[in-house]
C-alpha positions in Angstrom: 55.1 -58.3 3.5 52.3 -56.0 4.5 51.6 -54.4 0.8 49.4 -55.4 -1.2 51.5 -54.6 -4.3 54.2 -56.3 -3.5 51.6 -57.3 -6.0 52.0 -56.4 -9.8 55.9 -56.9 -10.3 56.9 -59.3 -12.9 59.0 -61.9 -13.0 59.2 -63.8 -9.4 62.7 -65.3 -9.1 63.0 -68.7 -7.2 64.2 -67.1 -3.9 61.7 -63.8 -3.9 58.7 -65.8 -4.8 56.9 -65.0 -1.5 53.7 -63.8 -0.3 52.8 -60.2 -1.7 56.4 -59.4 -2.8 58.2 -60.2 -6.0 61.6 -59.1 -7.9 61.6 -58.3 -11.6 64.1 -58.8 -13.8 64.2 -58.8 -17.9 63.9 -61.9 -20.1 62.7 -63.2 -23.7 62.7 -67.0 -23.0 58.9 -67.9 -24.2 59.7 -71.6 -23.9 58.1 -72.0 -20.8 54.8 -69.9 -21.5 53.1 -73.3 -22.6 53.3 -74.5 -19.1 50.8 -71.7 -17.7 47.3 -72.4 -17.4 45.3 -70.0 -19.9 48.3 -69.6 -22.3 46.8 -69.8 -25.2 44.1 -66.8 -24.2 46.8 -65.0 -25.9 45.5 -66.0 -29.2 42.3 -67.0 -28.6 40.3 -65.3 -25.4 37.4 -67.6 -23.9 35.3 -64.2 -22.9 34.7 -61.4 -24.2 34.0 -58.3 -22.6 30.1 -56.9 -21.6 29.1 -54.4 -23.8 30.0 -53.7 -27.3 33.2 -54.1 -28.7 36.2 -51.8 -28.2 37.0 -49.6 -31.0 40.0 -51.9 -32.0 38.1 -54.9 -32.8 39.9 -57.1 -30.5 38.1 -59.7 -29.0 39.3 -59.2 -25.4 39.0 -61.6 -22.1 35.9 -59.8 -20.0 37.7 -58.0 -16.9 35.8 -57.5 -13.1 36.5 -57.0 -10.1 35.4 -57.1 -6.4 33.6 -54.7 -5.5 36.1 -54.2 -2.5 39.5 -53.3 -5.2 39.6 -50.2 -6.5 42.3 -49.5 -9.1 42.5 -45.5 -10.1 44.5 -44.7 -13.1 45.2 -41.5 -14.0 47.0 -39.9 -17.3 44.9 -42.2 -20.0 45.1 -39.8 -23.0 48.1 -38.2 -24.2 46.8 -37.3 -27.4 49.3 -40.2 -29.5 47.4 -43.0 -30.8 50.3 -45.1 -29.8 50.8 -43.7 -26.8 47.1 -43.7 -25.7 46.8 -47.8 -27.4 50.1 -48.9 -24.4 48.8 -46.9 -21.4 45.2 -48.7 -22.1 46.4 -52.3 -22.5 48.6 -51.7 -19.0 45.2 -50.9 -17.4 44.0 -54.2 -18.8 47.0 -55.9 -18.0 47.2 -54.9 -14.5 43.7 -55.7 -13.6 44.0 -59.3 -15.2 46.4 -60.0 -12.0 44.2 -58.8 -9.6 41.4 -60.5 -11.0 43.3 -63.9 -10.7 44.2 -62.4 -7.3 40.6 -61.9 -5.8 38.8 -65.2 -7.6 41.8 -67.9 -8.0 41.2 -68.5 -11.5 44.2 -68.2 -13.4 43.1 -69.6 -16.7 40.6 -67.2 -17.2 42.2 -64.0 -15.2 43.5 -62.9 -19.2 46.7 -62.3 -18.2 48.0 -64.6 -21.0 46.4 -62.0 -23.3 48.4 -59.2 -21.8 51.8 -60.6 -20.4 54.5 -62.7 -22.4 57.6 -64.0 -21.7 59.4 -63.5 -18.4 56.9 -61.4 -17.7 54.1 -63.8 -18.0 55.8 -66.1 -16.0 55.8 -64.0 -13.2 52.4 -62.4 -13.0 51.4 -65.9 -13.0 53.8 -67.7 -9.9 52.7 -64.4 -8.6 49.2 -65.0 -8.7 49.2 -68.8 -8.0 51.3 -68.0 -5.1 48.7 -66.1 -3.6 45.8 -68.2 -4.5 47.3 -70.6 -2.6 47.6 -68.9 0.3 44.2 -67.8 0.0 45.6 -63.9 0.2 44.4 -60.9 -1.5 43.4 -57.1 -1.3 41.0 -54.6 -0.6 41.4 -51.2 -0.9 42.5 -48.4 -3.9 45.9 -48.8 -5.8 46.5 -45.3 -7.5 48.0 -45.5 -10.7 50.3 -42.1 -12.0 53.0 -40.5 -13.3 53.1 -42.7 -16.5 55.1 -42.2 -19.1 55.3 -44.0 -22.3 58.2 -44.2 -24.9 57.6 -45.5 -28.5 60.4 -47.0 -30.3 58.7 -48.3 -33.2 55.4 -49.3 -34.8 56.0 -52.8 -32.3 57.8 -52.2 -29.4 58.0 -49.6 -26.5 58.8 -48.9 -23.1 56.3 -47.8 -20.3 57.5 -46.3 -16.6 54.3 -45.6 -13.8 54.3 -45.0 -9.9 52.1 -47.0 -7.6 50.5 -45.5 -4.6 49.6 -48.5 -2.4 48.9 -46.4 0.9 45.6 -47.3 0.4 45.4 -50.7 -0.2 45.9 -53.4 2.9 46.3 -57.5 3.2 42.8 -59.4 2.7 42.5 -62.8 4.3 40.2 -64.6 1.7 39.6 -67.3 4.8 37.9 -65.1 7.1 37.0 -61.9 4.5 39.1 -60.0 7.0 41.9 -56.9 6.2 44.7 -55.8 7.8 45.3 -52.7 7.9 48.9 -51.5 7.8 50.3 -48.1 8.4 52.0 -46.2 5.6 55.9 -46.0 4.9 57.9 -45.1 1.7 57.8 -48.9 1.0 53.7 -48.1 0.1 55.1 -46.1 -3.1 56.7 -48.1 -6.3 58.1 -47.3 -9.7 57.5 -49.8 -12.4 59.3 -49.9 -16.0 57.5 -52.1 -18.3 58.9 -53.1 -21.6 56.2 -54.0 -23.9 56.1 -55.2 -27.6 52.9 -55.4 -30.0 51.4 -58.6 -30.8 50.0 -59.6 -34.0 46.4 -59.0 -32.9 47.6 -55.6 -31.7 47.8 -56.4 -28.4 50.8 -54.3 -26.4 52.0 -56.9 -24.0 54.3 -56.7 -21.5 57.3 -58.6 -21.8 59.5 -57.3 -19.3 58.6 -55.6 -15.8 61.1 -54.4 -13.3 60.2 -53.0 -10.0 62.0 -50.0 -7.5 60.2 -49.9 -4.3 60.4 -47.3 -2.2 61.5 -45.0 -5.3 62.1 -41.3 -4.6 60.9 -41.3 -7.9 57.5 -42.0 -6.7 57.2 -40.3 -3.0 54.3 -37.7 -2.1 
């Protein structure tokens, strides 16, 4: 439990909710959703970003981060629309977690606007989990290889690597990292289902993890 990203998987089952690790698994049940502090962001944000508005129009939760976490993603444009709309509201999504992560405040980390369903409920145990253990991460997560699949006008599919080689433990008691050496555990492949919601948000529904992947290895 070294990682950092045993971080951004999805949905925490009872028995793998523990510190900086997490098993993902599909799921549609959104009975539960109304249970997680800052649900409702996902209709109607508290924040809104610095700056002027995106070119969507969507009135999205502000986003920031320490200064200490560096996320680096890399293959934004593809030239589809679509395409372009998913891999942008993964960024979001994934730096929602991390914000809850490094400042403990899960209602307004926005990761109700980006996550749903079984996925929701997992980025949010995941978070809590941590917040209570006063544990986070300093460092650069490295974002690549991802590849988006469009089935229709609402609903898609997104697969990415993770390269967490560079990313180490933070105490938030003591401000102190540990620094851990790298293994083909630092490397993980993600495959995010994701469905559009009727703001236009592309949430993530679904989020299974696979680390140690060939898939993703230097």
């Amino acid at each position: 439990m070294n990682r950092p990203a045993r971080l951004v998987t999805a949905v925490l089952t009872a028995s793998a909710a523990l510190l900086l690790t997490a098993c993902g698994s599909g799921g549609g049940d959104e009975s539960s959703s109304d249970k997680i502090a800052g649900a409702d962001a996902a209709e109607t944000p508290s924040a809104s970003p610095s700056g002027s508005a995106p070119a969507d129009g969507i009135d999205r939760p502000e986003i920031e981060l320490p200064s200490d976490m560096k996320l680096v993603f890399e293959g934004r444009q593809t030239g589809d629309a679509t395409k372009d709309a998913i891999l942008a509201d993964n960024q979001r999504a994934v730096s929602t977690v991390w914000q809850a992560v490094a400042y403990g405040d899960l209602k307004k980390s926005g990761m109700a606007f980006y996550y749903t369903d079984s996925a929701l409920r997992g980025v949010y145990n995941y978070a809590k989990d941590n917040n209570a253990r006063k544990t986070s991460w300093a460092g650069t997560l490295r974002y690549f290889d991802r590849q988006v699949t469009v089935f229709d006008k609402a609903s898609g599919a997104l697969t990415y690597c993770v390269d967490e080689s560079k990313a180490n433990v933070k105490d938030l008691k003591t401000d102190k990292v540990k620094v851990t050496a790298t293994s083909p555990d630092s490397y993980v492949y993600y495959n995010a289902a994701v469905k559009k919601d009727k703001q236009g948000v592309w949430q993530i529904w679904s989020l299974h993890e696979d680390r140690g992947s060939q898939r993703c290895q230097p």
